[in-house]
C-alpha positions in Angstrom: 6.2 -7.9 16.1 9.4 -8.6 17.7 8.3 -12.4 18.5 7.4 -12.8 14.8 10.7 -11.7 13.1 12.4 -14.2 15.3 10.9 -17.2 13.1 12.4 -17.2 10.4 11.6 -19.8 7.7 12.1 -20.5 4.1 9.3 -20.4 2.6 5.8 -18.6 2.3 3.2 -20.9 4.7 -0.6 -19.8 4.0 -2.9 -21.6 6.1 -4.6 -24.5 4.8 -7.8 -22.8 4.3 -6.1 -20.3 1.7 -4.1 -23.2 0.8 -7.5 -25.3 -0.5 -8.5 -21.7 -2.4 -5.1 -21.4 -4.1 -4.4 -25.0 -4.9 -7.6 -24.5 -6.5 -6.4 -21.5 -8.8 -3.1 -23.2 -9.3 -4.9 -26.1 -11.1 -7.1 -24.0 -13.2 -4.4 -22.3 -14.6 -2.3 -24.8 -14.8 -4.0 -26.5 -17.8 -3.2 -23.9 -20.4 0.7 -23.6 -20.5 3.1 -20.9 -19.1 2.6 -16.8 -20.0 5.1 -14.6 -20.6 5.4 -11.4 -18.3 7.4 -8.5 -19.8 7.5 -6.1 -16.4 9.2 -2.5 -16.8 11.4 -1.9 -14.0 10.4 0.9 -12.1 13.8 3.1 -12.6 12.4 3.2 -16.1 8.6 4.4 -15.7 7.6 8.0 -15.7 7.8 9.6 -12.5 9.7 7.2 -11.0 12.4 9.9 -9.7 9.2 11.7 -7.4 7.2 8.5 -6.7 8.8 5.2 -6.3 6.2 2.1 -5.7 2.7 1.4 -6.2 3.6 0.3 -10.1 1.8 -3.2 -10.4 1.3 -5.7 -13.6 -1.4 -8.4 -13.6 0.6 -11.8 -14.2 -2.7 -13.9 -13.6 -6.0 -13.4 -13.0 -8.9 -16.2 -13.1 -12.5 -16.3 -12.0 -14.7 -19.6 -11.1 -17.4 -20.8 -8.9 -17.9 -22.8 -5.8 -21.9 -23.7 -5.9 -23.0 -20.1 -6.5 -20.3 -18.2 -4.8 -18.3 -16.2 -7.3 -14.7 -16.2 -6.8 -11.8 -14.9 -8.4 -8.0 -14.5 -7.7 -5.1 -12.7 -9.2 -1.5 -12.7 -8.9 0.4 -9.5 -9.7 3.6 -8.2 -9.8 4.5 -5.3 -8.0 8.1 -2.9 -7.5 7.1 -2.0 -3.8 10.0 -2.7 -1.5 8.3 -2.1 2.3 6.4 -5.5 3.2 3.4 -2.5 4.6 3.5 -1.3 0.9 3.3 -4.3 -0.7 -0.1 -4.7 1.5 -1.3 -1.7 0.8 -0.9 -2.3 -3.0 -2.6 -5.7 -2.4 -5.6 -4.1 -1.0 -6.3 -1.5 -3.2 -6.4 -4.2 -6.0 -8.2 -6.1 -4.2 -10.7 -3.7 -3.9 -10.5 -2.2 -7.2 -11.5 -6.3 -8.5 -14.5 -5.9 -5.6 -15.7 -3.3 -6.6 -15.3 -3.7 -10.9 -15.8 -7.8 -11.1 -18.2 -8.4 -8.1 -17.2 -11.7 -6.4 -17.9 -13.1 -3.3 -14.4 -13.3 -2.5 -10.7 -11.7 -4.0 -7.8 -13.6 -3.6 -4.8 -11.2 -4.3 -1.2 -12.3 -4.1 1.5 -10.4 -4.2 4.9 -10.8 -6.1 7.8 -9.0 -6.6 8.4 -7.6 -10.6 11.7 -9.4 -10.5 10.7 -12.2 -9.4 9.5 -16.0 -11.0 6.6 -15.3 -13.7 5.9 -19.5 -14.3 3.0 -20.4 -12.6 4.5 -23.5 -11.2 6.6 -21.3 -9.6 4.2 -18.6 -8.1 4.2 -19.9 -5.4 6.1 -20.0 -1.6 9.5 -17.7 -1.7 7.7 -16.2 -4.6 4.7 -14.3 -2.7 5.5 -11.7 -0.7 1.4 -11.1 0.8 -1.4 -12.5 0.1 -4.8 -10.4 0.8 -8.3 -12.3 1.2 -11.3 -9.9 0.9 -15.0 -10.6 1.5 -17.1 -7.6 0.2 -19.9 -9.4 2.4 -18.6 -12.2 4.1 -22.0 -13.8 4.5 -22.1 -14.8 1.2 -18.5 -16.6 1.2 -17.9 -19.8 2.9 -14.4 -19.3 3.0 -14.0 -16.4 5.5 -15.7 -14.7 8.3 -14.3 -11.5 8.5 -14.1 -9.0 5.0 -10.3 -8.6 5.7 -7.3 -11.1 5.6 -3.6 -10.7 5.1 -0.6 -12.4 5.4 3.1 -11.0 4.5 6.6 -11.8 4.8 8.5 -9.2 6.9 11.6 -8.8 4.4 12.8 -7.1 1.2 13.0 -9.0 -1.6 16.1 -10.8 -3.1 17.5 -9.2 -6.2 15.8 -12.3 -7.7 12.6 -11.4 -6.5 12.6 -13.7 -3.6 11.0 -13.3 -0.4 12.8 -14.7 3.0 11.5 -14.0 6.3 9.0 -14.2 9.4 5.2 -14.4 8.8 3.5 -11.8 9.8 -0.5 -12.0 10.2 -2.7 -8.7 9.8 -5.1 -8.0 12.5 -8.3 -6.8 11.5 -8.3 -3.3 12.6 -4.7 -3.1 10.8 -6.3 -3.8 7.5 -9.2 -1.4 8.1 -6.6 1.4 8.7 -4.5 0.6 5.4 -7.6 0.4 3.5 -9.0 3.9 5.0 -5.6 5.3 3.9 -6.0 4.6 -0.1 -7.2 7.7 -1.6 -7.4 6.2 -5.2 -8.9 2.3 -5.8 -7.6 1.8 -9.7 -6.0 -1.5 -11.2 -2.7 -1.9 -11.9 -0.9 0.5 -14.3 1.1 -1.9 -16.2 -1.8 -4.2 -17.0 -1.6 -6.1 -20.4 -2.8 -9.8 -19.5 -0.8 -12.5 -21.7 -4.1 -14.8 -21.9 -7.5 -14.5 -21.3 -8.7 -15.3 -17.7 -10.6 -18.4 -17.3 -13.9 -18.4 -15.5 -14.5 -22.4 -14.1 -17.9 -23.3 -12.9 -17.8 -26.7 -10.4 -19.2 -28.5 -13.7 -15.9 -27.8 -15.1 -16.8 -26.2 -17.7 -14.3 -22.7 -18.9 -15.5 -19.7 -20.8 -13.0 -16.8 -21.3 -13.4 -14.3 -18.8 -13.3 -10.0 -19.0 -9.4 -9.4 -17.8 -9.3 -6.7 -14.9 -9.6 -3.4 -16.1 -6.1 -1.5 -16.1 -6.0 2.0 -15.0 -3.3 3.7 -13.0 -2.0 3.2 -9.5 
């Protein structure tokens, strides 16, 4: 840990694997304009003097097909502070879309509720974690292992910004912060703007089911 937080850099690298699967995203929802995201800070939602993070809002969400593999990724917004909570939120909606959508693979990355909400500018200093799940990694080409996560060690800026080291998750990490989530629902402060896009390799869109909101 200590070698990681020495590099610093300044801005949010994923690999170029996730890179490809993103990129991918990106220009999907990049055809149909710029949503507005109206996020309730979390000093103003119930509760929020007994349990502080956790609180999430779907910003994006699309699903679409490589041959017949099913995949589907989602950018949410979150008001966890603690990089390790931030993953830990990312998991459990990863999970949640696993287990409610059915892909072959979940892309979930993670930004902070104060943060940018244009897509162009979801992206880098914007993500805080990324978490790449494989309910059955046999069926994705992507990945070989059902667990992948990347964060940036650091708090975010009062602007929602993330600076700091990258730090990779090892497998047996992953499988402990997964073991530790009692309750797998959606994010609490789920209202999607648009309707997710599902795009087969033809190209062709049809409006896809938004997650299913429920609380944290």
């Amino acid at each position: 840990m200590a070698a990681a937080m020495s590099r610093i850099f300044q801005a949010f690298r994923i690999s170029r694997k996730l890179a490809l699967l993103s990129g991918g995203f990106l220009l999907v929802l990049g055809a149909s304009g710029t949503a507005a995201l109206v996020f309730v800070p979390a000093s103003m939602m119930p509760g929020y003097g007994d349990e502080v993070g956790g609180h999430c809002k779907t910003v994006y969400q699309s699903q679409f097909h490589r041959g017949k593999e099913k995949r589907l990724i989602a950018v949410i917004a979150t008001d966890d502070l603690e990089p390790l909570a931030r993953v830990k939120t990312g998991v459990r909606i990863a999970r949640h879309l696993a287990e409610t959508l059915h892909p072959d693979l979940v892309i979930v990355q993670v930004a902070d509720h104060r943060g940018p909400t244009a897509r162009s500018e979801l992206r880098g200093q914007a993500i805080g974690v990324e978490i790449v799940h494989a309910p059955n990694p046999g069926k994705s080409l992507a990945v070989t292992k059902p667990w992948e996560a990347r964060y940036v060690d650091a708090l975010p800026t009062s602007s929602g910004l993330y600076f700091g080291s990258r730090v990779d998750l090892r497998l047996t990490e992953l499988e402990t912060i997964n073991h530790e989530i009692e309750l797998v629902e959606g994010c609490d402060g789920d209202v999607v703007d648009e309707d997710p896009k599902t795009v087969a390799d033809a190209g062709h869109e049809e409006a896809a089911k938004p997650a299913d909101s429920g609380g944290h």
